[in-house]
N, C-alpha and C positions, 0 to 999 in steps of 0.2 A: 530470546525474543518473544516466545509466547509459553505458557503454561498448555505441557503434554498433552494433560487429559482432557482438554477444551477442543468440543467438535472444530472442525474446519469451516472456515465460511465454505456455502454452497454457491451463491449470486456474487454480482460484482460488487452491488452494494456494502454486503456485509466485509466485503475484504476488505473495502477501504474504509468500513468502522475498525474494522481490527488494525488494519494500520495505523490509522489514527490514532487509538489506545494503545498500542504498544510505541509509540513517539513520547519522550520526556516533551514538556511547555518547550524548551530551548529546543530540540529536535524539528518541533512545528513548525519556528519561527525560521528557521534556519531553511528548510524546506519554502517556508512563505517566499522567503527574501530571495530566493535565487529566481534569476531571470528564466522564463518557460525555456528557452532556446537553452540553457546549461542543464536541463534536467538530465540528458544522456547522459554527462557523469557520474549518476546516482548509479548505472547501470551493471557495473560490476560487482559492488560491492552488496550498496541495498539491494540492488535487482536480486542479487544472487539468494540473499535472505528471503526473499519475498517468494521465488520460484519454489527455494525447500520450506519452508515455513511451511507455505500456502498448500503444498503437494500438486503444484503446476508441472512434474513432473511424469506425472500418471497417478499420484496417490489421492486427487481429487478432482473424480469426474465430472462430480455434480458442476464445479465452477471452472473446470475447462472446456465443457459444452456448451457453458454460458454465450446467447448471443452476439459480446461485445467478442469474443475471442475466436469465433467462427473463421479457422481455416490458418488460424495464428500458434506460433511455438512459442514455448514458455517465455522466450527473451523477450517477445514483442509483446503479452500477456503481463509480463512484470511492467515494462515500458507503460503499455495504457493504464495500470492501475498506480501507479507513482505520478502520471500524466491528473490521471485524474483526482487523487490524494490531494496534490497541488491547486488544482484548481477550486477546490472544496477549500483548503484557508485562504485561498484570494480573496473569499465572503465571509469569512469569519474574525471579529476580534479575538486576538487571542491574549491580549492583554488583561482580558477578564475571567480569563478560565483559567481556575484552581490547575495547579501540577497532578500530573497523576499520582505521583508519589503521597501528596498533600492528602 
């Protein structure tokens, strides 16, 4: 899901750059198109990527002290940043962005 040696995002922002760059163009889209209310079934499986990926586990403190996550465990932490992933291509064409692969 992501390359080793590449710092951790610290803020919420950058997490959700890094998720968004690690999403194939069809990943995006597929995430665009589901309704907000089905986003909890992302939760086991992406969620679960996203908690160790991220080191929402204790291995990053910088972005678990972050103040959107104030007083939250990592399930609810993966939850608001897939929450908010989504919302960020609600505003986006992604019709016109190159694949990352490309």
């Amino acid at each position: 899901m992501s390359d080793t040696n590449a710092p951790l995002p610290k803020t919420v922002d950058e997490a959700i750059q890094w998720m968004f760059a690690a999403l194939s163009n069809e990943g995006r889209q597929q995430l665009k198109q589901m309704p907000e209310d089905d986003l909890w079934q992302l939760h086991r499986y992406y969620g679960m990527g996203i908690r160790n990926e991220l080191g929402l586990w204790g291995k990053n403190p910088d972005l678990i002290n972050a103040p959107d996550f104030a007083g939250k465990q990592p399930d609810e932490m993966s939850q608001i940043l897939i929450v908010k992933l989504w919302r960020l291509l609600q505003t986006m064409n992604l019709d016109e962005m190159p694949d990352k692969d490309e």
